[in-house]
Every structure is written in structure tokens, then in C-alpha cells.
Backbone as CSV, one residue per row, in Angstrom:
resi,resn,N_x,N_y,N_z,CA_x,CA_y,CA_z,C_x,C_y,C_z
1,UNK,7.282,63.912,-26.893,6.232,63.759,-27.900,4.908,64.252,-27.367
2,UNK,4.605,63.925,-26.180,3.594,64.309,-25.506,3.125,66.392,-25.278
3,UNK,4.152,66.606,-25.314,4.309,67.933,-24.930,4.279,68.613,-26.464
4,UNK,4.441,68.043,-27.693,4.751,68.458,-29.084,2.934,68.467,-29.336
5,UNK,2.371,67.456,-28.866,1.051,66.980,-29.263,0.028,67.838,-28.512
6,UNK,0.778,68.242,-27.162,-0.605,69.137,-26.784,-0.707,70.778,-27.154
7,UNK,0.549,71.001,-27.786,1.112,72.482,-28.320,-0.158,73.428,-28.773
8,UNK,-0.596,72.745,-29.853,-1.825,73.276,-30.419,-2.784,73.739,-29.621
9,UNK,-3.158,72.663,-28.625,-4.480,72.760,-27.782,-3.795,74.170,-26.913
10,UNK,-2.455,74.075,-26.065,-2.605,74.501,-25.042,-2.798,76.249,-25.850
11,UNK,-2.037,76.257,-27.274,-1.878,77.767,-27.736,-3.021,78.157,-27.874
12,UNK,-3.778,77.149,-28.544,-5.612,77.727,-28.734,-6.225,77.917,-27.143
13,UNK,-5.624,77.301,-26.213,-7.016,77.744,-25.089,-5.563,79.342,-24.208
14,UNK,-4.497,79.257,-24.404,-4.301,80.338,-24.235,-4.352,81.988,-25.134
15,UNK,-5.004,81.720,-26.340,-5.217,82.616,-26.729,-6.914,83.475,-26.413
16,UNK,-7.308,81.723,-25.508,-8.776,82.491,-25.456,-9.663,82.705,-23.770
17,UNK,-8.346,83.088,-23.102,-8.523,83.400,-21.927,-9.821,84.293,-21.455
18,UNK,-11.008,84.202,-21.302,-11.444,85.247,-20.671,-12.998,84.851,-19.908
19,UNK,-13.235,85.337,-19.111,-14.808,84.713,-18.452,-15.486,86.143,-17.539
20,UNK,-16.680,85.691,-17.586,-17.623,86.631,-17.745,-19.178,86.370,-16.596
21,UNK,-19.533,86.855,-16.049,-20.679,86.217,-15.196,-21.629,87.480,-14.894
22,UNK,-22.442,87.475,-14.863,-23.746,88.565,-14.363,-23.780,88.583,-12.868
23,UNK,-23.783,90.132,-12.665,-23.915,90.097,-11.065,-25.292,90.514,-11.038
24,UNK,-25.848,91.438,-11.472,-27.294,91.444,-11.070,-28.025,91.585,-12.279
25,UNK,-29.711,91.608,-11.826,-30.617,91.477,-13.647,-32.009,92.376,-12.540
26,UNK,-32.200,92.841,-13.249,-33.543,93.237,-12.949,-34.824,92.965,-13.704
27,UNK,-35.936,92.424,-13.267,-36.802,91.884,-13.560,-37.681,92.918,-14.608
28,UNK,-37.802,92.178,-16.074,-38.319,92.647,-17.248,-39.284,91.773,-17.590
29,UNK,-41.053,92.742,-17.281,-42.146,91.862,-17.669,-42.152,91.513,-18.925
30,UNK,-42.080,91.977,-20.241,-42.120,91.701,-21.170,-40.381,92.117,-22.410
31,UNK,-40.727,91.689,-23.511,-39.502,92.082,-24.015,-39.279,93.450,-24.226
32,UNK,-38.348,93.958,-24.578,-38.317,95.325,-24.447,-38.372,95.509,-26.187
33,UNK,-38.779,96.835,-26.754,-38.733,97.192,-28.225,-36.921,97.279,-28.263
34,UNK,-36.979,96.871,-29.919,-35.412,97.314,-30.080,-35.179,98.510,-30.359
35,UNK,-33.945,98.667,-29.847,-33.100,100.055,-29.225,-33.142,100.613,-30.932
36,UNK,-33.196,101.922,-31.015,-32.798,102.667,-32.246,-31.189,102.953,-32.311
37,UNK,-30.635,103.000,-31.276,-29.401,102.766,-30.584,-28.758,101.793,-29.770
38,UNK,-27.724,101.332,-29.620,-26.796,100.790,-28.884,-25.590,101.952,-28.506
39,UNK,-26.208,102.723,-27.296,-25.138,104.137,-27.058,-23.830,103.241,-26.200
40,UNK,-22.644,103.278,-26.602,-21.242,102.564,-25.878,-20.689,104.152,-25.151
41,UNK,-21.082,104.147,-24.130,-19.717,105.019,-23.350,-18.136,104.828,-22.421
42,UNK,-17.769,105.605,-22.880,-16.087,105.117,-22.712,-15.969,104.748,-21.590
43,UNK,-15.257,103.486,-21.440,-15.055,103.004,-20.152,-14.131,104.037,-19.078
44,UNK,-14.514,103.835,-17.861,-13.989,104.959,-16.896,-12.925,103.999,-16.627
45,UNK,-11.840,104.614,-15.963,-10.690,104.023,-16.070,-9.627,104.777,-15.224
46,UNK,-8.609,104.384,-14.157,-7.461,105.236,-13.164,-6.550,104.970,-13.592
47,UNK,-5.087,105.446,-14.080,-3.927,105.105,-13.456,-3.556,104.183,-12.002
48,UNK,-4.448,104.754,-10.972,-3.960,103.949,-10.203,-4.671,102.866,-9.750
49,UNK,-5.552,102.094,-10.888,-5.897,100.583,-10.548,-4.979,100.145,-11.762
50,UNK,-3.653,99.911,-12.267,-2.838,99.543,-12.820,-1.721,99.356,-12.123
51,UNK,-1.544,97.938,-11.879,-0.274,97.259,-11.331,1.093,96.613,-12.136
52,UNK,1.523,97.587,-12.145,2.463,97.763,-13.457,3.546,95.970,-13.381
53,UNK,4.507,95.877,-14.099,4.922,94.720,-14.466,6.389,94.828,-13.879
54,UNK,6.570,94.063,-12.807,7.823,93.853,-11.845,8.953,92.958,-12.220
55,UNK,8.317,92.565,-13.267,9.993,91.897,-14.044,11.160,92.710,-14.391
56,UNK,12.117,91.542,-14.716,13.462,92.322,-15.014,13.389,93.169,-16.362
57,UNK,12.327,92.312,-17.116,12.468,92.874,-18.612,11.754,93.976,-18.695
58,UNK,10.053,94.138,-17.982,9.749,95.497,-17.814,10.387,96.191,-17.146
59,UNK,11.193,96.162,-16.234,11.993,97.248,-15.742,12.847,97.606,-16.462
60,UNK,13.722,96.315,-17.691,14.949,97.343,-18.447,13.994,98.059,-19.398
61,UNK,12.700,97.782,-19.975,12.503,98.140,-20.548,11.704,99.777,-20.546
62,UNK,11.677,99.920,-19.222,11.129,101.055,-18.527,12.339,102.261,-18.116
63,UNK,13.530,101.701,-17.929,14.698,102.113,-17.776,15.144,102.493,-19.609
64,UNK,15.207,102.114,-20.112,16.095,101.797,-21.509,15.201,103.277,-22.234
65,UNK,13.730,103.227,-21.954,13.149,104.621,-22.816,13.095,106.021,-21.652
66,UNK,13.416,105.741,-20.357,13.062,106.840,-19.339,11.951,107.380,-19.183
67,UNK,11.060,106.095,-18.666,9.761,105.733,-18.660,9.442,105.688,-16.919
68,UNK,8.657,106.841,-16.922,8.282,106.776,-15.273,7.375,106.045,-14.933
69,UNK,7.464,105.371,-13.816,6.379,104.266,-13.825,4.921,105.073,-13.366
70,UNK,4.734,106.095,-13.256,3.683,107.016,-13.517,3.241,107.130,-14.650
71,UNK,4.167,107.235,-15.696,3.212,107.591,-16.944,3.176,105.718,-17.971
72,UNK,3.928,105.544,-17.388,3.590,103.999,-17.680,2.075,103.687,-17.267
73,UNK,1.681,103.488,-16.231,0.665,103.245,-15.528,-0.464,104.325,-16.180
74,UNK,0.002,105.460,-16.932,-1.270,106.532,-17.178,-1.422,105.949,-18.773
75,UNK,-0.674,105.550,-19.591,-0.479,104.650,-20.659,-1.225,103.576,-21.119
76,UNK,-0.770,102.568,-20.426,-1.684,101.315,-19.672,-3.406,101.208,-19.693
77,UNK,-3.367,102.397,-18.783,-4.656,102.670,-18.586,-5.184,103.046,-20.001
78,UNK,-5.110,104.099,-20.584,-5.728,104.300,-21.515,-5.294,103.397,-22.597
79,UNK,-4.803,102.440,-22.822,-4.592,101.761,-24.206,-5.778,100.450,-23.588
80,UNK,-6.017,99.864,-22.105,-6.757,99.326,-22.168,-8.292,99.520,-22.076
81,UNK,-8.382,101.104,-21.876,-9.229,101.867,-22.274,-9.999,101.868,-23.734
82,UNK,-9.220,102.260,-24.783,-9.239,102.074,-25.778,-9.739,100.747,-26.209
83,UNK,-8.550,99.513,-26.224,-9.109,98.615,-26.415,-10.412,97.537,-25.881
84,UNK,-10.872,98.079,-24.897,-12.204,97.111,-24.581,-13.112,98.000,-25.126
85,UNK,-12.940,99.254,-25.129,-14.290,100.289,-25.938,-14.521,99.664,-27.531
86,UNK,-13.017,99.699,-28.343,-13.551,99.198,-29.438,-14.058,97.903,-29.994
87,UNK,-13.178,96.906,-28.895,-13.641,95.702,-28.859,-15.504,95.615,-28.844
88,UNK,-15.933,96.284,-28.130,-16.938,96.000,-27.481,-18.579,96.936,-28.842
89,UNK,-17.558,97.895,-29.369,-18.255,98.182,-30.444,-18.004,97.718,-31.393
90,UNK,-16.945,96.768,-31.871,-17.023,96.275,-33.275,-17.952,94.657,-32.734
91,UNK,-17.754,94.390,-31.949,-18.757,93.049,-31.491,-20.092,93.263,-31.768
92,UNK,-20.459,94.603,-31.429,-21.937,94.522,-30.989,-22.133,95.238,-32.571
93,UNK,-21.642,96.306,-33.212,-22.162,96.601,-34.464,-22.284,95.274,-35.608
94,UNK,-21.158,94.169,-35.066,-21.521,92.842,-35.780,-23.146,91.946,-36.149
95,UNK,-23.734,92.445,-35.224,-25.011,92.219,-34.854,-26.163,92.842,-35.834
96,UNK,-25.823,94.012,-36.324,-26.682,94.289,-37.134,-27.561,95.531,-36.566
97,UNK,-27.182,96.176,-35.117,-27.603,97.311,-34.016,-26.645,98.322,-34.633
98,UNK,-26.956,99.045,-34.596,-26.492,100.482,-34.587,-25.716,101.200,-33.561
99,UNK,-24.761,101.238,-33.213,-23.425,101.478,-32.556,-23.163,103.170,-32.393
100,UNK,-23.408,103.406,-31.337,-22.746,105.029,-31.316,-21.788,104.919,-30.203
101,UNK,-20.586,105.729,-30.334,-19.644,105.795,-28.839,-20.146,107.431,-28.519
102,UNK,-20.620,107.679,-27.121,-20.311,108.800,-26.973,-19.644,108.994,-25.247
103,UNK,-19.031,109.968,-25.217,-18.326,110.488,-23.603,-19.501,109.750,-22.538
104,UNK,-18.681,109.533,-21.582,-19.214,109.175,-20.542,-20.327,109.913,-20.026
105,UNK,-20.024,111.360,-20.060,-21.207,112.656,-20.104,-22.456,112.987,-20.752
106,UNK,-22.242,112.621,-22.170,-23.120,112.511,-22.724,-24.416,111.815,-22.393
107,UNK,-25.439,112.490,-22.794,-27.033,111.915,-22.765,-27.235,111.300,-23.833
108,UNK,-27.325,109.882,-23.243,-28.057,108.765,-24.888,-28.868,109.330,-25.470
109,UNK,-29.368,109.198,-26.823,-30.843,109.781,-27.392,-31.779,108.703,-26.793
110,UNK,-33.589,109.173,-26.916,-33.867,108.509,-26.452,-34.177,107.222,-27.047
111,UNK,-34.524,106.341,-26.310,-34.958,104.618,-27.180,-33.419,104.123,-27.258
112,UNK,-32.683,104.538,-26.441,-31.583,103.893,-26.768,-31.416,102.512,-25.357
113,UNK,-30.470,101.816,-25.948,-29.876,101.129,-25.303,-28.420,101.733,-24.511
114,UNK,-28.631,102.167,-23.139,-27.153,102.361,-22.638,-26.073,101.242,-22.402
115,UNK,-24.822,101.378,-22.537,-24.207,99.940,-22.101,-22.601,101.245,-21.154
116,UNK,-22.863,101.147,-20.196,-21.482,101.685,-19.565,-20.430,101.252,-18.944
117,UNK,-19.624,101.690,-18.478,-18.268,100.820,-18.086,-17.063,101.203,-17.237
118,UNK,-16.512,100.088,-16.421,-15.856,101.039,-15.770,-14.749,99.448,-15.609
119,UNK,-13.761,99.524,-15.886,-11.792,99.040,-15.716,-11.525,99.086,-14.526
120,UNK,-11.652,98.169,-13.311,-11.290,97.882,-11.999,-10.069,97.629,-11.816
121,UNK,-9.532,96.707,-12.495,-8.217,96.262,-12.415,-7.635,96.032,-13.452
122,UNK,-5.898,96.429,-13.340,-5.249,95.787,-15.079,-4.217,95.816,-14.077
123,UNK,-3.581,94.638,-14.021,-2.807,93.971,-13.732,-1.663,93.669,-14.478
124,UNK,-0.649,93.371,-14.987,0.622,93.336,-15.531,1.481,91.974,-15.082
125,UNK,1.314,91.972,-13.976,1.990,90.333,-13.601,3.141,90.781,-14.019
126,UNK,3.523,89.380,-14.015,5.373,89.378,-14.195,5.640,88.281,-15.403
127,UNK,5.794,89.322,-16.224,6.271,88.579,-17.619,7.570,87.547,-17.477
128,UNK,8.221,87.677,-16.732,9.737,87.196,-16.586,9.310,86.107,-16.066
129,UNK,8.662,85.977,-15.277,7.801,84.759,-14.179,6.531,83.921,-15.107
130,UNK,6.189,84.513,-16.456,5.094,83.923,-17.085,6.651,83.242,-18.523
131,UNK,7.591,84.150,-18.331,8.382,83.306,-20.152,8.658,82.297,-19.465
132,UNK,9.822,82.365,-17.714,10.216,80.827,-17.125,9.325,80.027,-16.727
133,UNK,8.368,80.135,-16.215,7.671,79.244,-15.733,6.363,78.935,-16.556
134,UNK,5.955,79.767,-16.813,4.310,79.547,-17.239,2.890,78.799,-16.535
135,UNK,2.205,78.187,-17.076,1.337,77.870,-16.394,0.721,78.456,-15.255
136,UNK,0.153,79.777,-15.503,-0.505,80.827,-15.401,0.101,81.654,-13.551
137,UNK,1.612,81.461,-13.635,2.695,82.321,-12.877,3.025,83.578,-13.317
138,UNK,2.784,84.698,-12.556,3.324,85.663,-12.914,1.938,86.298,-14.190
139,UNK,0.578,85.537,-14.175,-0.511,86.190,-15.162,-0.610,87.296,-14.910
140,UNK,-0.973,88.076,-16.071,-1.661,89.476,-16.486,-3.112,89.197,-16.589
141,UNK,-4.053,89.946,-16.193,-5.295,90.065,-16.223,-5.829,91.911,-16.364
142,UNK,-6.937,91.787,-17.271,-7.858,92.934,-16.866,-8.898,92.466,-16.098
143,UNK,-10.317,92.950,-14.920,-11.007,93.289,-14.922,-12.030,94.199,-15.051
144,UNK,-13.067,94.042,-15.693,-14.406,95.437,-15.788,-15.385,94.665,-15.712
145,UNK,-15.944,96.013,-15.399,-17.806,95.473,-15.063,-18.577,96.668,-16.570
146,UNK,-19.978,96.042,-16.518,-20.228,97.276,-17.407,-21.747,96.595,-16.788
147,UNK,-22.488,97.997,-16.969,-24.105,97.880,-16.696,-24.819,98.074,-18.172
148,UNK,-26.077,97.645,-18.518,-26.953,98.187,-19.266,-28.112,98.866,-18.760
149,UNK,-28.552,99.496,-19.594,-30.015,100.481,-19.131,-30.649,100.740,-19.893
150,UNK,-31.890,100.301,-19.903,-32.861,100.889,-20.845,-33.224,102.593,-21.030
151,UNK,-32.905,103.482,-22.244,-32.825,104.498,-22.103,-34.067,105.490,-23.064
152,UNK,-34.679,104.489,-22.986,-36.286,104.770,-23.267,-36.478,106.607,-23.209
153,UNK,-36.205,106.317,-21.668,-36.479,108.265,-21.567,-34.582,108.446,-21.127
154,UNK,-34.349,109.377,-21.926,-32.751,109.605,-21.374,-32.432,109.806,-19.898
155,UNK,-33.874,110.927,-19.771,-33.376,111.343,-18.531,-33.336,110.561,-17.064
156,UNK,-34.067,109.435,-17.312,-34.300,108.497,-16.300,-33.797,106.661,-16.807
157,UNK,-32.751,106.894,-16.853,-32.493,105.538,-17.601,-32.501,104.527,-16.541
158,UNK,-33.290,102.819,-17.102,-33.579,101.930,-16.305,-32.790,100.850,-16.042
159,UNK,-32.103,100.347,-14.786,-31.139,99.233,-14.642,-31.798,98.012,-15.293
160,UNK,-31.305,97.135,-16.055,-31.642,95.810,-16.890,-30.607,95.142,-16.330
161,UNK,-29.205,95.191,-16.041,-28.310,94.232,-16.254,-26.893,94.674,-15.780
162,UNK,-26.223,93.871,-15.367,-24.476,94.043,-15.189,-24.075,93.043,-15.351
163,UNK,-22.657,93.037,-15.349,-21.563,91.875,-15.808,-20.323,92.324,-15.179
164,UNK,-19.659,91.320,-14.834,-18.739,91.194,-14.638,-17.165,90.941,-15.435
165,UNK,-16.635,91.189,-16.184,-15.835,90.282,-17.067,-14.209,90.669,-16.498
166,UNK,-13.307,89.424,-17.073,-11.781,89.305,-16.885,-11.173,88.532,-18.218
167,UNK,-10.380,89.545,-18.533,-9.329,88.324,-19.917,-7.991,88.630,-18.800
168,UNK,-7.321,87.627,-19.108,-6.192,87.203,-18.676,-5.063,86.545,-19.687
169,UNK,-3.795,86.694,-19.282,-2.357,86.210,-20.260,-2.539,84.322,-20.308
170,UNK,-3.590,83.908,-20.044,-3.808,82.446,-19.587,-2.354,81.616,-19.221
171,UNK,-2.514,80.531,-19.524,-1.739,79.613,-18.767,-0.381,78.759,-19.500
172,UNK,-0.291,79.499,-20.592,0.646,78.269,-21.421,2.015,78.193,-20.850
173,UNK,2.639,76.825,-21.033,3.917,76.581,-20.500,5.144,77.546,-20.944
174,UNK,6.016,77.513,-19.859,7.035,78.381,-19.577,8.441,77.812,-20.493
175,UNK,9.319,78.435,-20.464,10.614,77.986,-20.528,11.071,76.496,-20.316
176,UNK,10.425,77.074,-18.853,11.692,75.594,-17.529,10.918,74.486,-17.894
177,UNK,9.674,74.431,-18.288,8.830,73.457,-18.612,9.129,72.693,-20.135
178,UNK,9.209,73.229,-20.997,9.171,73.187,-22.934,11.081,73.072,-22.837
179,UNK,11.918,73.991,-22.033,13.570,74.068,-22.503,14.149,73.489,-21.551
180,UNK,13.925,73.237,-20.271,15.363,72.734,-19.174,15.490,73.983,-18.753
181,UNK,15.787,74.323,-17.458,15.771,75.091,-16.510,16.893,76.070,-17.205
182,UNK,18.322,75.544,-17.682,19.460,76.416,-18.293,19.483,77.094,-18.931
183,UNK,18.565,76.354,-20.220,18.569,77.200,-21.429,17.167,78.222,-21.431
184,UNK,16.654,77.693,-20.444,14.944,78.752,-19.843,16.165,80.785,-19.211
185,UNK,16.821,79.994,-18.458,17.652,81.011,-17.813,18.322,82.092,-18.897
186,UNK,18.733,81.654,-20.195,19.652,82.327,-20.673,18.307,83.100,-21.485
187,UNK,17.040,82.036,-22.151,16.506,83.172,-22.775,15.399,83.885,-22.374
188,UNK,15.775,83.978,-20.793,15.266,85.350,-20.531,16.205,85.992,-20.169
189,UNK,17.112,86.340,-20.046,18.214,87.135,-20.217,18.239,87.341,-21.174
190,UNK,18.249,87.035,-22.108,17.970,87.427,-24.066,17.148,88.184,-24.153
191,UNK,15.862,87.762,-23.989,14.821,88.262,-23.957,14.788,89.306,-23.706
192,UNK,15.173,89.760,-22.148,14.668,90.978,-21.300,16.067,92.127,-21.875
193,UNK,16.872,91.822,-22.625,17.639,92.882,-22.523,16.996,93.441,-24.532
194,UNK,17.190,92.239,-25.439,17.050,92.716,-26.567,14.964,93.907,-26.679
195,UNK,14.340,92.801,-25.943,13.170,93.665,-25.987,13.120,94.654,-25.465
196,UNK,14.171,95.181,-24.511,13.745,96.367,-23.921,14.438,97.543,-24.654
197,UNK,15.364,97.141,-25.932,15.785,97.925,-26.606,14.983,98.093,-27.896
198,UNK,14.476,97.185,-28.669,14.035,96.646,-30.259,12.308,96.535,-29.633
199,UNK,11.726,95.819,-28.948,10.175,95.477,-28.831,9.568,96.048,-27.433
200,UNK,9.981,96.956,-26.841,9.680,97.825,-25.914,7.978,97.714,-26.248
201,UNK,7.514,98.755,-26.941,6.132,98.984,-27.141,5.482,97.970,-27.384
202,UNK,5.532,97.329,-28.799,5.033,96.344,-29.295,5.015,95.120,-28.059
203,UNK,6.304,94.707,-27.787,6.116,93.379,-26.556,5.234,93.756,-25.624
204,UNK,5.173,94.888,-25.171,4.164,95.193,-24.005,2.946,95.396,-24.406
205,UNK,2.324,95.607,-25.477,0.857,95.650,-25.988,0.315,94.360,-26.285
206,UNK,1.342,93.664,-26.606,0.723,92.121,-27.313,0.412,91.217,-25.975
207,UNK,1.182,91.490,-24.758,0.891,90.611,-23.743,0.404,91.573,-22.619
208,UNK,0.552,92.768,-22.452,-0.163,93.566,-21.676,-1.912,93.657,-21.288
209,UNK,-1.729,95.060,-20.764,-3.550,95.428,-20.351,-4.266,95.440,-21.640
210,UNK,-3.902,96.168,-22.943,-4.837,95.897,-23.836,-5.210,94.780,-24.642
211,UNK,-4.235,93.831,-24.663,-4.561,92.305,-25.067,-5.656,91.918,-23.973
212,UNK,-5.253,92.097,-23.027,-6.518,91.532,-21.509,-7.762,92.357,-21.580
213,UNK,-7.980,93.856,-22.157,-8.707,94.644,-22.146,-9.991,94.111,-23.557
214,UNK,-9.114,93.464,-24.697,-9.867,93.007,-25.384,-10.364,92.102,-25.417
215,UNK,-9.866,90.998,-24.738,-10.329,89.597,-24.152,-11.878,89.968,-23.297
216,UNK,-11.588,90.705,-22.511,-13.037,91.577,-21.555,-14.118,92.121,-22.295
217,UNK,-13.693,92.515,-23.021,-14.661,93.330,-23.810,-15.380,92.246,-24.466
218,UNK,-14.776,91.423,-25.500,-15.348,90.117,-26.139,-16.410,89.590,-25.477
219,UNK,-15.526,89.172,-24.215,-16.323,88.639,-23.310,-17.711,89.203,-22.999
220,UNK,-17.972,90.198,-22.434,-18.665,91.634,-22.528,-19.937,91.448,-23.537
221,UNK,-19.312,91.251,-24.800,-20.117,91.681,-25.812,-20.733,90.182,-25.999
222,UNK,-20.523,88.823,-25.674,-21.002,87.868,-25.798,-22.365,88.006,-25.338
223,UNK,-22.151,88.506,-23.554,-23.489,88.738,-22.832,-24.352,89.704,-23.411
224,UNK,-23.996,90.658,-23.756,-24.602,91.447,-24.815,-25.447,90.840,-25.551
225,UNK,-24.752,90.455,-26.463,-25.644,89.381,-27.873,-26.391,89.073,-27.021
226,UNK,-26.338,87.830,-26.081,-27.437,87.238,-25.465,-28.774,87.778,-25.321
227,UNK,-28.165,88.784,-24.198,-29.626,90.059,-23.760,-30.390,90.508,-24.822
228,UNK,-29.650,90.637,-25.860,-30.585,91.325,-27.240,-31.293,89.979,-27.966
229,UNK,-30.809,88.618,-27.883,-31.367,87.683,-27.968,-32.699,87.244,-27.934
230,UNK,-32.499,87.244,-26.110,-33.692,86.938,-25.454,-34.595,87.991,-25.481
231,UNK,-34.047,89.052,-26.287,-35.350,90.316,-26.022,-35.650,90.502,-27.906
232,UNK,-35.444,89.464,-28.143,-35.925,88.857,-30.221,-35.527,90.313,-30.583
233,UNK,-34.396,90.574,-30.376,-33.665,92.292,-31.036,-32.964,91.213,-32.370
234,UNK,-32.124,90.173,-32.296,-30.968,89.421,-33.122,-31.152,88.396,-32.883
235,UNK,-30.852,87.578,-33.746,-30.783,86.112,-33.431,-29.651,85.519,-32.919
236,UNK,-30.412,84.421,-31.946,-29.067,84.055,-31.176,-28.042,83.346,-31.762
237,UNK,-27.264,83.165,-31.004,-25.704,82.988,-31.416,-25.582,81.601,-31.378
238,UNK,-24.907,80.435,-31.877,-24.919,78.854,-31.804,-24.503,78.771,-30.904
């Protein structure tokens, strides 16, 4: 009964895995004018800071399409690419700022707000180790950092701010925990053979780098709001 009753709680705080902290700020005498822009450039991003997923089920399921764990990993990358970029612009155009994405290359116009970015880690964990066990065994996580800059003059844009952020597969209970160790056993053996034939893609996006990539970004864009807050750009957030 106990375990029926905390179901709710534990699904709501594992759906909202993610935390966020400022590593540095640079000192702003007064508020700054608001940006005519909010310029988002695409987060930079490797193949090889992606630690692909060592379970049985990502492996049949890596096996089953003739999926090199090279282009897996080049995949990965860009879908969690993708998803913290848009995350991070539909957050902040929520606001009522004006949203442009352009290439990493690109020169902001000026009076803009820069916000840039760069995907340190995406991690994969071990799904097989997060269905039996749970309670945050075998987690998936992204990390990124992203800076802001005041881009007043393009050509000399000014450090204001960084962040740190991580979403993660959080912590909810496993199999062996919710079923008995037996029947935990058989359905991941279920599991790992039917998904790697029928939910290949889909299973790996919903619990993968871009679920974690959007958790980051959220995160991301919270501190965001803030900064534009305290600089009377939007009103703050409750």
C-alpha cells in the first residue's frame, strides 16, 4: 500500500529531474537596456563526449538495425543537440523577447543579447540497470554549460554570466523493487528483445540524451528568465 501511495510523487519528481547553478557573473553597475534580441546559438556538441548505453537491450537494439556504435554516438549527439536548442528557445520566446537561432558563426546584430552553448556530457547509463533496479542505477544524464553576453557592440561582446546545467533519467523504482526479483528478470528479457525490434528509436529518445538534453535546457532557460528579471527586461517568475 505504501509503495501504491508514493507512485504519484515518485513519477512527478522523476519526470522533473534537472539542476542548474551559476559558475561565474560579472559585475553589472546598472541594469542593462533590453536586448532587441535574444540571439540562441547552436549548442556545440562531439560524438565523442557521448557514452553510449551498455545494456543488453541497447546492444540488441544496436545489433537488430546494424547500428555502429559510431554513428549511434554521432546521432545522440545531435538529437541532444537539437533538443536543448529548441527547448531553450521556446522557453525564452515564452517571455515575450524576441528569439533568433543563428550558427554558432554567426555575428549577433547589435543590442543583442548573446546566450551560447556547449554539451559536455550525454551519458546513456544503462537502461537494463535503471528497468531492474532503479533508484537512480544505471542513470542517464546530459550536461551543458551556456554563457551570456551582452552584445551591445557585436564585435566585442561582454561576459554577464554562465551556468552550469544537468537533466538526468532521475530516480524512480526499478523492477526488483515494485515486481520481485523473478518477474523483474523476465521483463527485461521482454523488454530488451521486443524493443529492440518494435521501439528501437522511439524507446531510445524518450529515455535517452534528448529527454536529458531538454531537461538542461529548461533548466537553462529558468536562469535566463531570472537574469532578464533582475535587469526589469520581464517580470519575474512566482
Amino acid at each position: 500500500m505504501k509503495r501504491a501511495a508514493l507512485a504519484p510523487a515518485l513519477a512527478l519528481g522523476a519526470c522533473m529531474q534537472s539542476h542548474v547553478e551559476t559558475t561565474a557573473v560579472a559585475p553589472v553597475a546598472a541594469p542593462l537596456p533590453r536586448p532587441a534580441h535574444i540571439v540562441l546559438t547552436e549548442f556545440a556538441v562531439s560524438p565523442d563526449q557521448v557514452h553510449l548505453d551498455a545494456g543488453i537491450g541497447a546492444s540488441l537494439r544496436r545489433a537488430a538495425s546494424g547500428t555502429a556504435p559510431e554513428q549511434a554516438a554521432q546521432e545522440e549527439a545531435a538529437e541532444a543537440q537539437q533538443a536543448i536548442t529548441e527547448t531553450l528557445a521556446e522557453r525564452l520566446a515564452a517571455d515575450g523577447l524576441p528569439v533568433e537561432r543563428l550558427p554558432a558563426s554567426a555575428a549577433p546584430p547589435p543590442g543583442s543579447l548573446l546566450v551560447q552553448g556547449q554539451i559536455v556530457a550525454i551519458d546513456e547509463g544503462n537502461r537494463t540497470r535503471r528497468t531492474l533496479i532503479g533508484l537512480g542505477a544505471g542513470q542517464s544524464r546530459v550536461v551543458a554549460e551556456a554563457q551570456l553576453y551582452d552584445a551591445t557592440d557585436p564585435a566585442h561582446p561582454r561576459f554577464l554570466q554562465s551556468f552550469e546545467a544537468t537533466g538526468d533519467s532521475g530516480r524512480m523504482p526499478g523492477a526488483a523493487e515494485t515486481m520481485g526479483a523473478g518477474a523483474a528478470a523476465e521483463r527485461v528479457a521482454a523488454s530488451a528483445a521486443t524493443s529492440a525490434i518494435l521501439h528501437g528509436y522511439a524507446e531510445r529518445y524518450k529515455t535517452g540524451g534528448a529527454q536529458n538534453a531538454a531537461k538542461a535546457g529548461g533548466a537553462l532557460a529558468r536562469e535566463i528568465d531570472a537574469f532578464a528579471a533582475r535587469q526589469g527586461w520581464v517580470a519575474a517568475s512566482n
